[in-house]
N, C-alpha and C positions, 0 to 999 in steps of 0.2 A: 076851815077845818081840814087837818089833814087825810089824807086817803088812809084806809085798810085796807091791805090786799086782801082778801079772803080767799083760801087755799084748797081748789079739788085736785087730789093725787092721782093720776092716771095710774088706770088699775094695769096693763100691758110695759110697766118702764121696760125699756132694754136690759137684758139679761147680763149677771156678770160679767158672762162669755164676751159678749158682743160688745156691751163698752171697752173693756179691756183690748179687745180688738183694735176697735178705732184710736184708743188712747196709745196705743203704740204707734201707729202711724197717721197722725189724727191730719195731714197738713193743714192748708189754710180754707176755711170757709167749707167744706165738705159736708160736715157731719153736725149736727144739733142734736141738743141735749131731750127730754124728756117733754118739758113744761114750758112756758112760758108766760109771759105777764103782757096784762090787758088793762084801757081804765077808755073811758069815754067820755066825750065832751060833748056840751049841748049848748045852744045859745041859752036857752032858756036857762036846765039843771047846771048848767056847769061840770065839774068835772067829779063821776061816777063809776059806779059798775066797775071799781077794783077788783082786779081777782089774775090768781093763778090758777092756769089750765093746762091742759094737756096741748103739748105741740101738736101743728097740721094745719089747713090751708083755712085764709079767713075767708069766709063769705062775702063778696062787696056786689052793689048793682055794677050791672055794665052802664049806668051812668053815672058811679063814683065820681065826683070832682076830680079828684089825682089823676083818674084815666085820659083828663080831657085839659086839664090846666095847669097838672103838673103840682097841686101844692102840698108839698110833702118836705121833711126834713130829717135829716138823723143826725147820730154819734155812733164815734167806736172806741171803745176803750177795751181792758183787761182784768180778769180775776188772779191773783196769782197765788199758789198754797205755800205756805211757809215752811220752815224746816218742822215747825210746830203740830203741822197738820191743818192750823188756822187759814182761813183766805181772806186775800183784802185787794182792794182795788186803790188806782193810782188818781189823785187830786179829782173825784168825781164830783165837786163842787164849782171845778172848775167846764168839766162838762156841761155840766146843768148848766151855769152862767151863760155858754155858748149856746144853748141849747134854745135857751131864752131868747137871747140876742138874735138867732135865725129863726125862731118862732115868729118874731114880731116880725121880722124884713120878711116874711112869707105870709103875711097877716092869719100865721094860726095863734091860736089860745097859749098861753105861757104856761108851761106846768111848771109848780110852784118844786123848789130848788129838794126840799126836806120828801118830797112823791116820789121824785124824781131818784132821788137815792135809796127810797127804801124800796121802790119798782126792785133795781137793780139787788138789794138786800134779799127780798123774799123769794125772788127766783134762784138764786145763788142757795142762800140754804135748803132750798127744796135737793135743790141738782147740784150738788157739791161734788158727788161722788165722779162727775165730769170734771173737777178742775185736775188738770193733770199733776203729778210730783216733777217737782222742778232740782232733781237729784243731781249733783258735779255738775253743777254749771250748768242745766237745761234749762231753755230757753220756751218750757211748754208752758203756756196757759186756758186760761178760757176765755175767750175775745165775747165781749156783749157789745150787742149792739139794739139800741134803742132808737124809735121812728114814729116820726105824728106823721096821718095823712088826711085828704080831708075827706071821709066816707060819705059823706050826705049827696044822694041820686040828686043832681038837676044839671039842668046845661044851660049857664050863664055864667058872666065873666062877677062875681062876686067871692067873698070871703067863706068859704064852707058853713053852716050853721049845726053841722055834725062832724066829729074830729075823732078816730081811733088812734090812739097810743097801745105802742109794744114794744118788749123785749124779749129779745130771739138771744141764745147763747152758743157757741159755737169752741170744740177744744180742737186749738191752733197749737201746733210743732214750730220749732223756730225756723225763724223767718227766711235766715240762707242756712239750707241743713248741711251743708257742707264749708263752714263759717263763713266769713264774713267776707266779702269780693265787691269792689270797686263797679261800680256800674258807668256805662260812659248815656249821654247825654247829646241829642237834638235838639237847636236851635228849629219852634218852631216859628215862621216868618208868615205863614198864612192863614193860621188859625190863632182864636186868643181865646183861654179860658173864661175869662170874663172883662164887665168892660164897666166905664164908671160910672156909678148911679143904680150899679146892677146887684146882684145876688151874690156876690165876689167872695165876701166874708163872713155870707153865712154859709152851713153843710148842709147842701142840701142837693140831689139828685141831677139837675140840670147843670150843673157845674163840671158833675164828672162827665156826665155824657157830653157837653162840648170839648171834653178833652180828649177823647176817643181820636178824631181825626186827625190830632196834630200828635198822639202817640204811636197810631197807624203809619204815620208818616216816618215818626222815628225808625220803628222799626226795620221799617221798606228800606230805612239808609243804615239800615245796622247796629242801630244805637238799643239801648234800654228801655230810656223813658224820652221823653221831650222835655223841656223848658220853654216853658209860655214868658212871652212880654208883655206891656202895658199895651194894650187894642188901640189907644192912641196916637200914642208915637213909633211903638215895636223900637222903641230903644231901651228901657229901661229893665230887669229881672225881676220877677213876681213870683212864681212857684213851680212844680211839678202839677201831674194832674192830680197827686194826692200826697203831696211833702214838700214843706221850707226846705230855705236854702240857708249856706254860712260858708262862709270866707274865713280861713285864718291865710292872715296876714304876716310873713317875718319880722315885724316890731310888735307881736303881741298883741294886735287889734282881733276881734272876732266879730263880722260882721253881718248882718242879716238883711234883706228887704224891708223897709218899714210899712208899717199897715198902712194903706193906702185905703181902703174900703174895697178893692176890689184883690186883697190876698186874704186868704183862712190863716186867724190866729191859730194856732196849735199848739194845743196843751203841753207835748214834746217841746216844742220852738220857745215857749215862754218858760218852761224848766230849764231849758237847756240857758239860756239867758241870765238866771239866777246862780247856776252851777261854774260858768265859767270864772265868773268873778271871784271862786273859792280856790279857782285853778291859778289864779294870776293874771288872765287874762283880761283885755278889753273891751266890752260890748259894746255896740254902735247896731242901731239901726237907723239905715237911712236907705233912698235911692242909689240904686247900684247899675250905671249901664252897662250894657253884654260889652259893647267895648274897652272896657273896665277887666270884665275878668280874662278876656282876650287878652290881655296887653299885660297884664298883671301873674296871669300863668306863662305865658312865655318866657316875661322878662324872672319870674321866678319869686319875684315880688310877693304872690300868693305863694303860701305853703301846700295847704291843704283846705280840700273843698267837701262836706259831706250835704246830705239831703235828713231829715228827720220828720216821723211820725210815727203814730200808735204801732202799725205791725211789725217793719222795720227796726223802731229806735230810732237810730244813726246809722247810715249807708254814705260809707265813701264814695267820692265822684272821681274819674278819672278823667278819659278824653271827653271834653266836647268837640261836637262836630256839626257843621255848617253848611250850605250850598257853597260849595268854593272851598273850602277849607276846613282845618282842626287845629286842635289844641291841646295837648295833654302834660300839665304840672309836674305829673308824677315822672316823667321820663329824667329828669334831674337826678332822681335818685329820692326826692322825699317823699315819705313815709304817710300813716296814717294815724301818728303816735296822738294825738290829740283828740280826735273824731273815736278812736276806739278808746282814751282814756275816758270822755263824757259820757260814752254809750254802757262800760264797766262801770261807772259812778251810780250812771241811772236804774240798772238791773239789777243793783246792789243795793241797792233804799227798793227798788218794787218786788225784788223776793227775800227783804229782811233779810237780809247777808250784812248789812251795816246800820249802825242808827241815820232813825229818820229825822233830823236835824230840821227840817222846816215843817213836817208837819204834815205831809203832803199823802200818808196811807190811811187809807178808813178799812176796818174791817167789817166783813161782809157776813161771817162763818164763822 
């Protein structure tokens, strides 16, 4: 049976004044909307207690499970308003499936794909009034993000027997408010995102915070983000600590990392895959070594490199850089004509500026 959210309207919403406020200069992750959406899980009942509420801090024991084993998972995706006034979000079917997928490698409970979307539905129309106008080309949305964790108080190493889902919503400004700039990139060689057999591909909180240290690292050497490799070998390209990779190639190849079990599919990374092929291009996913794109940016070989996911889009790469050395493609002279043509395709089907030819918007609003 599927869930009903059932809907209390917080009687204190933020004032005109004050949304308007925020919506002007909302950036990223700052500011939350009014409400948000709740449901529980039980070994016993299964999954219950729908409902939207007013946002503020959840109640947990200081012996919640997640405090002490970590078993927790999310997603992030986008609400976008149309020229219409309508809002719709981008392949949330295809979140859910993920959602699934790291449910189960986290041994939480699977919330069922059809919950999972209308979570995201009832909260949205409650708090609409937060998704911002995406007017000449704005790049403003509502970023939601929804999270299982495992609430049930005990201290031992099993599967939670008590599970809290949420959706929290947040109005993000675009991503580089001063457009779009090439980020450059740390090799890092001492730390690895994940490793095999592990949590790799699913989204889930432990993943990022191992990537702390080898983005720390970037930064200390000047760089943006880091590039993690395979824990195994440290020769092979696997991800950022939160976006795919892609290769174009001068004969028209567009290349990606293939899912190993230890890289995050991405919703982005898997549209972008289907888009190119409309472009003329070549898709290929396979293993890629860092000496590969070393050798491959010098020699000029590569054209252009960008990184993609939910908040970004598509983010051109420039220099990478290494203990001992760098490497930067773009000193050639080439451009970013590709990585910004996929990034305009995509922002164009997600704020209804072009038909949606695959299929890929649900409206929300």
């Amino acid at each position: 049976m599927s869930l009903t959210f059932n809907v209390t309207e917080r009687p204190d919403r933020a004032s005109d004044a004050d949304r308007s406020a925020v919506l002007a200069n909302p950036g990223f992750g700052n500011h939350f909307t009014d409400h948000m959406a709740l449901a529980t899980w039980t070994k016993d009942d299964g999954w219950h207690d729908a409902k939207v509420a007013a946002y503020g801090p959840i109640a947990i024991s200081p012996a919640a499970a997640v405090l002490h084993y970590a078993q927790e998972i999310f997603e992030g995706m986008k609400a976008y308003r149309h020229a219409d006034g309508s809002v719709w979000t981008f392949r949330p079917e295809a979140n859910a499936a993920r959602f699934a997928r790291s449910a189960t490698r986290l041994a939480l409970p699977v919330l069922p794909e059809d919950d999972f979307i209308e979570s995201l539905r009832a909260l949205v129309k409650l708090d609409q009034d937060w998704v911002p106008e995406a007017a000449d080309g704005s790049e403003a949305s509502l970023y939601l993000r929804p999270f299982m964790f495992a609430s049930e108080a005990f201290l031992g190493v099993r599967p939670a027997n008590e599970v809290t889902y949420c959706v929290i919503a947040s109005p993000a400004g675009a991503y580089f408010s001063g457009g779009v700039k090439p980020v450059s990139l740390w090799i890092s060689t001492d730390y690895a995102r994940a490793g095999e057999g592990g949590t790799g591909a699913a989204k889930c909180g432990g993943n990022y915070a191992s990537s702390l240290a080898g983005q720390m690292e970037g930064l200390a050497a000047g760089c943006d983000q880091a590039v993690f490799l395979d824990s195994s070998t440290h020769t092979y390209i696997e991800e950022l600590g939160g976006m795919n990779l892609f290769f174009v190639y001068k004969d028209g190849r567009i290349v990606t990392p293939e899912l190993t079990g230890t890289i995050l599919e991405g919703v982005t990374r898997s549209s972008i895959l289907e888009i190119a092929k409309e472009l003329g291009l070549h898709p290929e996913e396979r293993r890629i070594p860092i000496q590969e794109w070393k050798d491959a940016a010098a020699s000029g070989e590569i054209v252009e490199i960008f990184a993609c996911g939910t908040a970004a889009v598509v983010t051109p790469v420039g220099e990478l850089k290494w203990d001992g050395g760098s490497v930067d493609h773009r000193r050639d002279g080439h451009d970013d004509e590709i990585a910004l043509k996929i990034r305009k395709t995509l922002l164009d089907i997600q704020y209804g500026r072009t038909e949606d030819k695959h299929g890929w918007m649900t409206r929300l609003a």
